[in-house]
C-alpha positions in Angstrom: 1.8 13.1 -18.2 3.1 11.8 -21.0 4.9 8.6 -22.6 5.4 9.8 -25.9 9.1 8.5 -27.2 11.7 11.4 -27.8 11.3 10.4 -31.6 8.0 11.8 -33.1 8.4 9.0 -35.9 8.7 5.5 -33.8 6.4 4.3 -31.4 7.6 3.2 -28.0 9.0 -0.3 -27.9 7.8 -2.4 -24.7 8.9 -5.7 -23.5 5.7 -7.8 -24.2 2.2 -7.9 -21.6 -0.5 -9.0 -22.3 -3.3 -6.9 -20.9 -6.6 -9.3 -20.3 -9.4 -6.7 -19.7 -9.6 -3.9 -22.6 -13.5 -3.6 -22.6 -16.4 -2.9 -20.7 -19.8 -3.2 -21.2 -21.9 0.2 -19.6 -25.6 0.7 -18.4 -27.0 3.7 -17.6 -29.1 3.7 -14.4 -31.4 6.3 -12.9 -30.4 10.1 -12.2 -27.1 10.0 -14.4 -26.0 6.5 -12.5 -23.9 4.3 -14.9 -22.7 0.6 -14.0 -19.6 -1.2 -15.7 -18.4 -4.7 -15.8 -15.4 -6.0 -17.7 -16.5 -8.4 -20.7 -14.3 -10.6 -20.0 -16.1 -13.4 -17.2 -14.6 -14.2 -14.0 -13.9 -18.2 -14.1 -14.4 -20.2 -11.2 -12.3 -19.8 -8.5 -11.0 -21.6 -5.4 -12.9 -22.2 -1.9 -10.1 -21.7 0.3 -6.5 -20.1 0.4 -4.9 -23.2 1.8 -5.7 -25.8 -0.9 -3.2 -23.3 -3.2 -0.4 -24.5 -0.2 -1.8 -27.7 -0.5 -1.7 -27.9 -4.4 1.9 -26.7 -4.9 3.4 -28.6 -2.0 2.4 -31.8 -3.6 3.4 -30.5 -7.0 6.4 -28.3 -6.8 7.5 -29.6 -3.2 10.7 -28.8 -3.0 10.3 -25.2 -4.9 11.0 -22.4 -3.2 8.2 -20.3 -1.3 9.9 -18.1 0.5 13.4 -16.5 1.2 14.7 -14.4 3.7 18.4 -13.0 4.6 19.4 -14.3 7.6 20.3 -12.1 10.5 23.3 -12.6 12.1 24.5 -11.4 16.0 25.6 -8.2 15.1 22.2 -7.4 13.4 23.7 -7.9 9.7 22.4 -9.4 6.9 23.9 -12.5 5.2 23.0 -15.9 2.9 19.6 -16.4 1.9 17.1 -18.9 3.9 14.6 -20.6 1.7 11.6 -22.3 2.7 9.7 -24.6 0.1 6.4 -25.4 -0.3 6.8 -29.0 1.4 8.1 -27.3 4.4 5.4 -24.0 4.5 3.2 -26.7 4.8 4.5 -29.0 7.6 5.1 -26.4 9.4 1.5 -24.8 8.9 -0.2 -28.3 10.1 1.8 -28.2 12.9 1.1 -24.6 13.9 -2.5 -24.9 13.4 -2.7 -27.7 15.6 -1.1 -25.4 18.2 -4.0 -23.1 17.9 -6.8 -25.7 17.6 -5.8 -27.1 21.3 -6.0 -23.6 22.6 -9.6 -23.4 21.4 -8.4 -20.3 19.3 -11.3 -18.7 16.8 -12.8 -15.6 15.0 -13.8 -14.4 18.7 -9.9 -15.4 19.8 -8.0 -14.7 16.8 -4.5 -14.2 16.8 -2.8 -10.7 16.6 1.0 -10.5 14.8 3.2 -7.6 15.9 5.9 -8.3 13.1 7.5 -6.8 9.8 7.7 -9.5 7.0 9.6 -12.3 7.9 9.7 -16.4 7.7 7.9 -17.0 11.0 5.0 -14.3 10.2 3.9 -16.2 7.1 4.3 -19.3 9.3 1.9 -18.7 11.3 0.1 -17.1 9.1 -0.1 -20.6 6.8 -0.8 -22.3 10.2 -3.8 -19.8 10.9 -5.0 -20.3 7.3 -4.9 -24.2 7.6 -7.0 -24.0 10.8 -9.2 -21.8 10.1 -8.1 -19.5 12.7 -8.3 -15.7 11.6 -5.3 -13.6 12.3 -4.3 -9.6 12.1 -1.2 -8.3 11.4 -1.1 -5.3 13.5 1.2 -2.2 11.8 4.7 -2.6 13.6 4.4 1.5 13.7 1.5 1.2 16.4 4.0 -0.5 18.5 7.5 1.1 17.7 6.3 4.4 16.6 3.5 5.2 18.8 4.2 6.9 22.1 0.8 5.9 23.7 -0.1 2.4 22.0 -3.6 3.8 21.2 -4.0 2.4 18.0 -2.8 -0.7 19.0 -4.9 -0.9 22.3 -7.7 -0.6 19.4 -6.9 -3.2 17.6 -6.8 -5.6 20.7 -10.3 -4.1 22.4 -11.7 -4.3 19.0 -10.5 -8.4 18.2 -10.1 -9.8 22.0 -7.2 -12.0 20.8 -6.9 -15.3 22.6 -3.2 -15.0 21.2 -0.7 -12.6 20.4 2.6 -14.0 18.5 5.7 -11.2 18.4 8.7 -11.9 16.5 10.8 -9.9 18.7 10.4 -9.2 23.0 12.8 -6.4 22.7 11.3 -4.3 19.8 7.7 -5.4 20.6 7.9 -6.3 24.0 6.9 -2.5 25.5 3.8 -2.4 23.4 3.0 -5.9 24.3 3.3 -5.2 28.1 0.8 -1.9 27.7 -1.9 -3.7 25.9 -2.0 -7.1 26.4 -4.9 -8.7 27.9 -3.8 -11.1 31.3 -5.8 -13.9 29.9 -3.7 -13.3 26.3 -1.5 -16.1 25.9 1.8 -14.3 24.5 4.3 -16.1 22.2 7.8 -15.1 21.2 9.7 -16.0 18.5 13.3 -14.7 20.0 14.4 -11.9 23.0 11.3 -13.7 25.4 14.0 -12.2 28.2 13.4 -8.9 27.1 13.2 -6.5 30.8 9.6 -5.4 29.1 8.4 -8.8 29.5 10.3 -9.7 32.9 6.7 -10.2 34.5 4.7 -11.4 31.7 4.9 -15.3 31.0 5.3 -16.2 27.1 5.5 -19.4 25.2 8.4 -19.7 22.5 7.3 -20.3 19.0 9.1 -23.4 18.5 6.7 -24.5 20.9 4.1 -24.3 18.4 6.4 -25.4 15.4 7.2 -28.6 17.5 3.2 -29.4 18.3 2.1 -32.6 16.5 -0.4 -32.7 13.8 -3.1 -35.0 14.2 -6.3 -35.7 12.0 -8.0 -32.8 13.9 -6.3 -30.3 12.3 -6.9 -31.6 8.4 -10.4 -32.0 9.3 -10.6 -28.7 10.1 -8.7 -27.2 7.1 -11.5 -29.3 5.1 -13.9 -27.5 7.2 -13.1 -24.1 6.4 -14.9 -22.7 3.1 -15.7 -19.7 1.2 -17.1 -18.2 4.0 -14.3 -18.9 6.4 -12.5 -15.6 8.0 -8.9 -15.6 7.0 -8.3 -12.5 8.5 -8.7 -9.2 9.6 -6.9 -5.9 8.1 -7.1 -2.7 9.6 -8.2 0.7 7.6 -5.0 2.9 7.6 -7.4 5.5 9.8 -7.1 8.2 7.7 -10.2 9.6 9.5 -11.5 7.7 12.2 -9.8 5.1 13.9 -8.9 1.8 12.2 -11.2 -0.4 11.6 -11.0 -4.3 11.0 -11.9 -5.3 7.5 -13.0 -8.9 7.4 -11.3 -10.7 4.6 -12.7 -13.9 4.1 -11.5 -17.0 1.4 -14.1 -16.2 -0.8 -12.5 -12.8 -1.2 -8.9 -13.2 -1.2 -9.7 -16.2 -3.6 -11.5 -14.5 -6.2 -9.0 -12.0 -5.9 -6.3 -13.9 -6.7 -8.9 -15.3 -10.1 -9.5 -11.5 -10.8 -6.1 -10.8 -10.8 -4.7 -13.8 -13.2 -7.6 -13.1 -15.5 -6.6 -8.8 -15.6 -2.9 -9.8 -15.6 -2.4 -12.9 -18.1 1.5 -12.8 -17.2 0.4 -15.1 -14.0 -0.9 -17.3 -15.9 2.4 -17.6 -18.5 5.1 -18.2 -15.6 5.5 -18.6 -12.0 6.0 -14.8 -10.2 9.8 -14.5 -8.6 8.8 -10.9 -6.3 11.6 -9.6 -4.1 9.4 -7.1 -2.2 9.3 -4.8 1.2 5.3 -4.0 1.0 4.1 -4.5 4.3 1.8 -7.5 5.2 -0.6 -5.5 7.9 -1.9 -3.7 4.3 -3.6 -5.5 1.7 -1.5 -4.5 -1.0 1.4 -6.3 0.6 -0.2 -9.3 2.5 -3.4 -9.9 -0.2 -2.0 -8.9 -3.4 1.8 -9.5 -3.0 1.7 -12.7 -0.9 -1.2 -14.1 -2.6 0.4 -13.6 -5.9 2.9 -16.1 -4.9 1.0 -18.1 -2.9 -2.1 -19.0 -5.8 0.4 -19.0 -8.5 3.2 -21.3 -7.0 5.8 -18.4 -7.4 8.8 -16.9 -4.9 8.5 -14.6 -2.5 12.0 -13.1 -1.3 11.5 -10.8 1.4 13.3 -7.4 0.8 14.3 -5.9 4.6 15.2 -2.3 3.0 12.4 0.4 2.3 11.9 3.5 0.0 14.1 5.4 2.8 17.6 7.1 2.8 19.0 4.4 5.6 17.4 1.6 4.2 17.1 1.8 0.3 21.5 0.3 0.2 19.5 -3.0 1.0 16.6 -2.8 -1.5 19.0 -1.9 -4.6 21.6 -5.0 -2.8 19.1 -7.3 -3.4 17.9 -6.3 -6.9 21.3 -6.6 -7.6 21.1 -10.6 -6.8 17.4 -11.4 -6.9 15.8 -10.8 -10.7 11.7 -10.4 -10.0 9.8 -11.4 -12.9 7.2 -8.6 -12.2 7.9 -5.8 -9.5 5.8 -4.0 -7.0 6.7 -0.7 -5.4 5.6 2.8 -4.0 6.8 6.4 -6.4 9.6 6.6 -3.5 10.9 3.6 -3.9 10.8 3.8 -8.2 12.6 7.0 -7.9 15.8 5.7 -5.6 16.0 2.6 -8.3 15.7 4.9 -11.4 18.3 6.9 -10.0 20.6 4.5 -8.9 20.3 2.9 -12.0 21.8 5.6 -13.9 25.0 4.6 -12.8 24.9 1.2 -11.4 25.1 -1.3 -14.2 24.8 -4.2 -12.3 21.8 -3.7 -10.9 20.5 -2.3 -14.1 21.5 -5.3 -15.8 20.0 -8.0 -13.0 17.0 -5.8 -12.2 15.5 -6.0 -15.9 17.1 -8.8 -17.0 13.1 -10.7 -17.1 11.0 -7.9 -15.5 7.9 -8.3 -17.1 6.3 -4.9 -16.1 6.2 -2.7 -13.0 3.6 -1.5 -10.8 3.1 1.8 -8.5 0.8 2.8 -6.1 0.0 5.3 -3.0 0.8 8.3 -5.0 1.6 9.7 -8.2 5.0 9.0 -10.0 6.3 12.0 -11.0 7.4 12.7 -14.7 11.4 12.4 -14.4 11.3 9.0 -12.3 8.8 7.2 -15.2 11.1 8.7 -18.1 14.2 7.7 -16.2 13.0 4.4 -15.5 12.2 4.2 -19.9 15.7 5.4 -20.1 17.7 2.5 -18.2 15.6 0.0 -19.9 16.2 0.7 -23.4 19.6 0.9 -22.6 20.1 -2.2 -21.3 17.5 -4.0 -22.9 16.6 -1.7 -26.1 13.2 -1.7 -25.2 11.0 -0.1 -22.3 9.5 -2.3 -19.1 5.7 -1.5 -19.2 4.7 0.7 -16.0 1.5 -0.5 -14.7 -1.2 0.8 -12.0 -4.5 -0.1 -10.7 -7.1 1.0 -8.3 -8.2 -0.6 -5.4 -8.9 -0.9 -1.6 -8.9 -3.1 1.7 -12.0 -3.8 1.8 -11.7 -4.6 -2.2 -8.9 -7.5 -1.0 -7.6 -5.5 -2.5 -7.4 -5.7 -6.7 -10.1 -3.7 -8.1 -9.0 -2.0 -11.2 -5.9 -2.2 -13.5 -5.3 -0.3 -17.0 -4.9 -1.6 -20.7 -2.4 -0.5 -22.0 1.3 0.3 -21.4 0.3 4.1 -22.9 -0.3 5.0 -19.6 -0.5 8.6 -18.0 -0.8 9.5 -14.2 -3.8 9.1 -12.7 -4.9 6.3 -14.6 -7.2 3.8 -13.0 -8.0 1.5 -16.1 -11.3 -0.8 -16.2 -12.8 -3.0 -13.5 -11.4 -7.1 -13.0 -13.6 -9.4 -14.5 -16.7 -10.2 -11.9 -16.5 -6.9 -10.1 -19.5 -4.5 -11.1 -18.4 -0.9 -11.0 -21.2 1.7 -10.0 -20.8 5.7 -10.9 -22.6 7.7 -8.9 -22.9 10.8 -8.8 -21.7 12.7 -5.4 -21.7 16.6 -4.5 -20.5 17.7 -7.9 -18.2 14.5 -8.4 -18.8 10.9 -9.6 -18.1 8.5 -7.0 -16.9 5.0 -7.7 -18.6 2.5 -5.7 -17.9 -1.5 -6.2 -20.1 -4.5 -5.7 -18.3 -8.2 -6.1 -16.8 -11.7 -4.6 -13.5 -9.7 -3.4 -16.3 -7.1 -1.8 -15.7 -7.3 2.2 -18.9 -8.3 3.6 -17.9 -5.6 6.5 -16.3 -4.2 9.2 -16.0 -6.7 12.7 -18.1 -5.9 15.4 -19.1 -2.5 13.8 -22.8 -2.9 12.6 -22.8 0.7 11.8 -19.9 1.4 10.4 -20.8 -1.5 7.7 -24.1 -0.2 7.0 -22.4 3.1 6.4 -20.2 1.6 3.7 -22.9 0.0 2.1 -25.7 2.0 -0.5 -29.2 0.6 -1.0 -28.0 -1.5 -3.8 -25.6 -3.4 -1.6 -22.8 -1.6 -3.6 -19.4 -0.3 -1.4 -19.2 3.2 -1.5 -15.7 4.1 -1.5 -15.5 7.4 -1.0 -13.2 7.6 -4.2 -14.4 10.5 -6.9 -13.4 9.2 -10.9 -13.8 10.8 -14.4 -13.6 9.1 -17.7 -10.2 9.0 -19.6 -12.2 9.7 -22.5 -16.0 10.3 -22.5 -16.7 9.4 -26.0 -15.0 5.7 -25.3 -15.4 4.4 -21.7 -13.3 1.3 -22.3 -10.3 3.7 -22.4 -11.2 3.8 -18.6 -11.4 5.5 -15.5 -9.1 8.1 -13.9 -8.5 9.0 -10.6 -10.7 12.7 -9.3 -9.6 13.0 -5.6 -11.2 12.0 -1.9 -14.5 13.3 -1.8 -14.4 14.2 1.6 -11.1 16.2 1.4 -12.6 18.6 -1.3 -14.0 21.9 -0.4 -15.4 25.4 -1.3 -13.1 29.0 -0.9 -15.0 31.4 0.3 -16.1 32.5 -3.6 -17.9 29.4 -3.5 -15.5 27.5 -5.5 -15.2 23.9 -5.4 -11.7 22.9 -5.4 -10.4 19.6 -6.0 -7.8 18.6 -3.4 -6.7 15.1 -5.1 -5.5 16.7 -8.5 -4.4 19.7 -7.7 -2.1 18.0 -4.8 -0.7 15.5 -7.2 -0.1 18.8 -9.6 1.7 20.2 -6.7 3.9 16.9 -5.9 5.0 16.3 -8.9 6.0 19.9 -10.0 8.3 19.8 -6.7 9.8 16.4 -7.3 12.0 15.1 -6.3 12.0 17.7 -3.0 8.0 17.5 -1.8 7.0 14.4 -0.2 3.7 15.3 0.6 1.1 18.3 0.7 -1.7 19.6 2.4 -4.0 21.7 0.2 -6.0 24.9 2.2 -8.6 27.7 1.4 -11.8 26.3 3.5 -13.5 28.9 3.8 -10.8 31.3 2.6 -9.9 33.6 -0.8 -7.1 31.9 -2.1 -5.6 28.4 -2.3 -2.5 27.6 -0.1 -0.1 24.6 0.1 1.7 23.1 3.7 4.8 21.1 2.1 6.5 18.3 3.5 9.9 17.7 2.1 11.9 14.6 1.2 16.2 14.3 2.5 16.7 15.3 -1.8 16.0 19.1 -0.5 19.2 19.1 1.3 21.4 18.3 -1.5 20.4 22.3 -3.1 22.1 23.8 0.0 25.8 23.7 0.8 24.8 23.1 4.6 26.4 19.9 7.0 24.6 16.9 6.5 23.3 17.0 9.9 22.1 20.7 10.1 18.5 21.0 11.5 15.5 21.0 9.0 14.5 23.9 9.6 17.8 25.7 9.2 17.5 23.6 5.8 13.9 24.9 4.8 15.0 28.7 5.6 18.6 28.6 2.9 17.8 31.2 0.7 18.4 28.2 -2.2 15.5 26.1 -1.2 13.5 28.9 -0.5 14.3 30.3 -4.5 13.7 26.4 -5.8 10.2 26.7 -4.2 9.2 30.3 -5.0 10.1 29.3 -8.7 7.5 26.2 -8.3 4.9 28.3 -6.9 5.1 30.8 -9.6 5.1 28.2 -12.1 2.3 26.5 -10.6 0.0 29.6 -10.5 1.4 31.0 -14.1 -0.3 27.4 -15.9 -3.4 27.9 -13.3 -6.7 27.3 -15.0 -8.7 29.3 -12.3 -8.5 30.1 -8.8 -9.6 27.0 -7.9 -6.1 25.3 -9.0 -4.0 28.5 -8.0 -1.9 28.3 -5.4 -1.0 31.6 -4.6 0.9 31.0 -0.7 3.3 28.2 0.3 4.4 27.1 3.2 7.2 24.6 4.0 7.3 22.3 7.0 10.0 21.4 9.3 7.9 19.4 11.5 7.5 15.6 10.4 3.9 14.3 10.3 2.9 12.3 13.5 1.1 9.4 13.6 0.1 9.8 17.3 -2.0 12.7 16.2 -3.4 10.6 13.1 -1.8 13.2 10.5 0.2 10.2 9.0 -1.1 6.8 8.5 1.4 4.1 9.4 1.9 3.1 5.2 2.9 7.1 5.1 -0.7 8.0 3.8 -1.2 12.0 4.5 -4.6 12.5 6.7 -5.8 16.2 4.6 -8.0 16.8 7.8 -6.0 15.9 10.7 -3.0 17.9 9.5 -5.4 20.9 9.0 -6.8 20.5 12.6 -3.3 19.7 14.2 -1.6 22.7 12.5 -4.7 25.2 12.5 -2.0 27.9 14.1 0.5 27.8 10.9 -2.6 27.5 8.3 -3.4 30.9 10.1 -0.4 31.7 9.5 0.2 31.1 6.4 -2.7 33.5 5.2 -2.2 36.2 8.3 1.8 36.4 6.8 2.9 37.2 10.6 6.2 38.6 10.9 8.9 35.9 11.2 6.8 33.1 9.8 7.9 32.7 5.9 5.2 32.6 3.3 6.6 31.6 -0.5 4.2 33.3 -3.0 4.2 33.7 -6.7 6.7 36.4 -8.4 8.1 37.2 -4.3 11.7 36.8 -3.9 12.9 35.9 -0.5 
């Protein structure tokens, strides 16, 4: 991809960022090993999360920390509630009390089954004063989920002493499948939900009207770099979850790593308006303790990078002007398209939007040029895209680029402090991280951590990389694909599934969601497609007519044989030809683990689930449709 500007003889104008890291220092190690550190040093950094509340409510008490719409009977949306520093921390000392009389600890942490919301960082602040770890479970294991298993994990794998849900009716089933009998269970609204009728809970005002006492400051002082904050579950993209411990040493360093890589935190206070989700690191780490370390804003968007939900997002934007902005390609693509045509929220959206920031897939071409487009006509000058590289168990800021000239795929250099290893891995260079922000494991999994772990103490991410440009490494890293999702054809071909499915994606935008990549073991390359809603707008078919009815009109079928043909015509080799497409009616599930709950495609499980149609899909059975290259249907 490129950002070249549409005139060869003037370079692309960006609304100033300063980029911290643009150099590395590289030594070679033995059997073509190489180890990179930023040359920028990390600075000292904090010993515990809740001095940063501390700090700013005694400095900037009555600044805002967080804003949410309120909800009102009906379920709508209205005003704004704010809640300042002053308050987050009153409220956490009396929270944290709460859980120091019920003897609460790393063996009887608390569990959250919440979206983002006001009381969830409550008690999250109250956990973080006490030194009580906490887990934000994924809402999805409990209102997605038909059988609870992944949530049922999460409780046999943390034996919570406490389990806070902001809502008995929408968590209140889950909650009556899993939860332990000696669980104490605490509701912030709906406690007479019928799910709950014989389960006893304990309102959360309860705990918001305990009173502090000197215990619960000496045991804030108590906590230290070593303290667990909190535990974050693996999306289980192929295993089942597991529970990242994420102590204060990591998150702050993190929060150091990230000021020192992205100067603009250290220039002014972040405003975010943001949806990410909290039970992930990039919402709950990165996002929150943005804010949080740097004294900034947090409102909480309720919409989401959906069809039903996105009105809400782009309402907000309209009001709320972030000073740096956060979001997944999806989400980018609504806003660059709305924007086209909405001038006020093109004109409060970038009115002092520093830069933006992607991650979870690759932004497609169109959406990164329209996004260019809207800013230099409202502002006569682009908004620098940014994107990093990093993990949960990396808490989660690991990498972040140099430059606003940017192209997809680009990982950038390591944060100051965090020593990159390249090693190399069946064919591939895998990138492998040692650090502060470094997780020191998985709870109550001694093998699982050992796994992770090489003999140099380094993690092994499982993460394949290749230089931007070998003759300079500070130009960076960019992204090469899972190792463990590549494979051979049956020529003995290695082919690269991270690539060549971001190839696929983004020559099918704005219709492909997702794809699955096959061949193991086979001739050719093949493609299982999942679509977004946008493929319904090339038919002339009702609004509500079955997908599947959708995927068969002869127009989609024609946009897709054309992308196929296209794909395999600028082929390189049969390892990057797709020569047979399939498209999918059927949604992933998350049940079967083909979907994590952050929408993260599992390569494997959707191979195994759907075995039969990857059969098909070579075997060309009559009345199962096969798009190929040059075949009109």
């Amino acid at each position: 991809m490129s950002n070249a500007p549409s005139s060869a003889n003037a370079a692309p104008r960006y609304r100033p960022l300063t980029f911290g890291v643009t150099t590395i220092t590289v030594r070679d190690g033995d059997e073509g090993v190489k180890y990179l550190n930023a040359e920028v040093p990390l600075a000292s950094f904090g010993e515990r999360m809740a001095d940063r509340l501390i700090h700013w409510a005694k400095a900037t008490p009555d600044e805002t920390f967080v804003a949410q719409r309120q909800r009102g009977a009906d379920g709508t949306l209205g005003d704004w509630r704010h809640v300042s520093y002053a308050e987050a921390l009153d409220a956490a000392r009396h929270i944290g009390q709460a859980l120091l009389d019920r003897g609460l600890s790393e063996h009887r942490p608390v569990v959250v089954l919440s979206d983002n919301g006001i009381d969830h960082l409550l008690m999250a602040m109250g956990c973080i004063y006490a030194g009580v770890p906490f887990s934000p479970a994924s809402p999805a294991y409990s209102t997605i989920s038909k059988d609870y298993g992944k949530l049922r994990h999460v409780i046999d794998t943390l034996t919570p002493g406490l389990i806070w849900a902001e809502d008995g009716d929408r968590y209140g089933a889950a909650i009556a499948a899993v939860a332990p009998s000696d669980c104490e269970i605490v509701l912030s609204r709906n406690a007479d939900s019928a799910s709950l009728r014989e389960r006893e809970s304990t309102p959360f005002a309860e705990l918001l009207a305990t009173q502090p006492t000197p215990a619960v400051d000496a045991a804030q002082a108590a906590t230290g770099p070593d303290t667990i904050v909190k535990f974050l579950f693996t999306s289980g993209s192929t295993k089942l979850p597991k529970a990242v411990i994420n102590t204060n040493r990591m998150w702050c360093a993190n929060q150091e790593q990230m000021r020192l890589s992205m100067p603009i935190l250290m220039e002014e206070r972040p405003v975010l308006i943001d949806w990410l989700p909290w039970n992930h690191t990039f919402g709950g780490n990165h996002n929150v303790g943005m804010v949080l370390n740097n004294g900034g804003t947090l409102y909480i968007d309720e919409g989401k990078p959906t069809p039903a939900l996105i009105g809400e997002t782009l309402r907000n934007l309209r009001e709320i002007a972030p000073t740096m902005y956060f979001n997944v390609p999806t989400g980018f693509e609504a806003i660059a398209n709305a924007m086209k045509t909405d001038d006020a929220l093109r004109k409060n959206f970038l009115s002092r939007v520093k830069m933006f920031f992607y991650a979870g897939a690759s932004l497609a071409q169109p959406v990164w040029e329209s996004l260019f487009e809207s800013a230099e006509r409202e502002l006569g000058q682009r908004v620098v895209m940014t994107c990093g590289f990093g993990m949960t168990e990396s808490s989660p800021y690991g990498l972040f680029v140099t430059s606003p000239d940017i192209q997809a795929g680009d990982l950038g250099l390591p944060t100051p402090g965090m020593e990159v290893k390249l090693a190399p891995s069946n064919g591939k260079v895998e990138i492998r991280y040692k650090g502060p922000n470094i997780t020191p494991g998985y709870w109550r999994a001694p093998d699982a951590t050992a796994e992770a772990f090489d003999d140099e103490g380094y993690f092994c991410t499982g993460d394949a990389v290749t230089w931007s440009d070998p003759a300079n490494p500070s130009a960076g890293l960019r992204f090469d694909g899972r190792i463990a999702e590549d494979f051979k054809l049956a020529t003995g071909t290695f082919v690269s599934v991270g690539p060549l499915r971001g190839r696929v994606i983004a020559g099918g935008a704005p219709y492909i969601q997702d794809v699955v990549v096959t061949g193991l073991n086979r001739k050719e390359v093949g493609a299982l497609v999942f679509t977004t809603p946008a493929v319904r707008t090339l038919t002339d078919l009702p609004a509500d007519a079955p997908l599947a009815d959708v995927l068969q009109h002869h127009a989609v079928l024609q946009k897709f044989q054309s992308l196929v043909t296209d794909l395999s015509l600028t082929a390189t080799g049969s390892a990057n030809r797709v020569t047979r497409l399939m498209l999918l009616s059927e949604p992933p599930s998350i049940d079967k683990g083909e979907i994590t709950d952050k929408g993260s495609i599992n390569q494997r499980a959707v191979l195994k689930e759907r075995d039969a149609l990857v059969q098909a899909l070579y075997d060309e059975p009559a009345g199962v449709t096969v798009i190929k290259p040059g075949v009109d249907l």
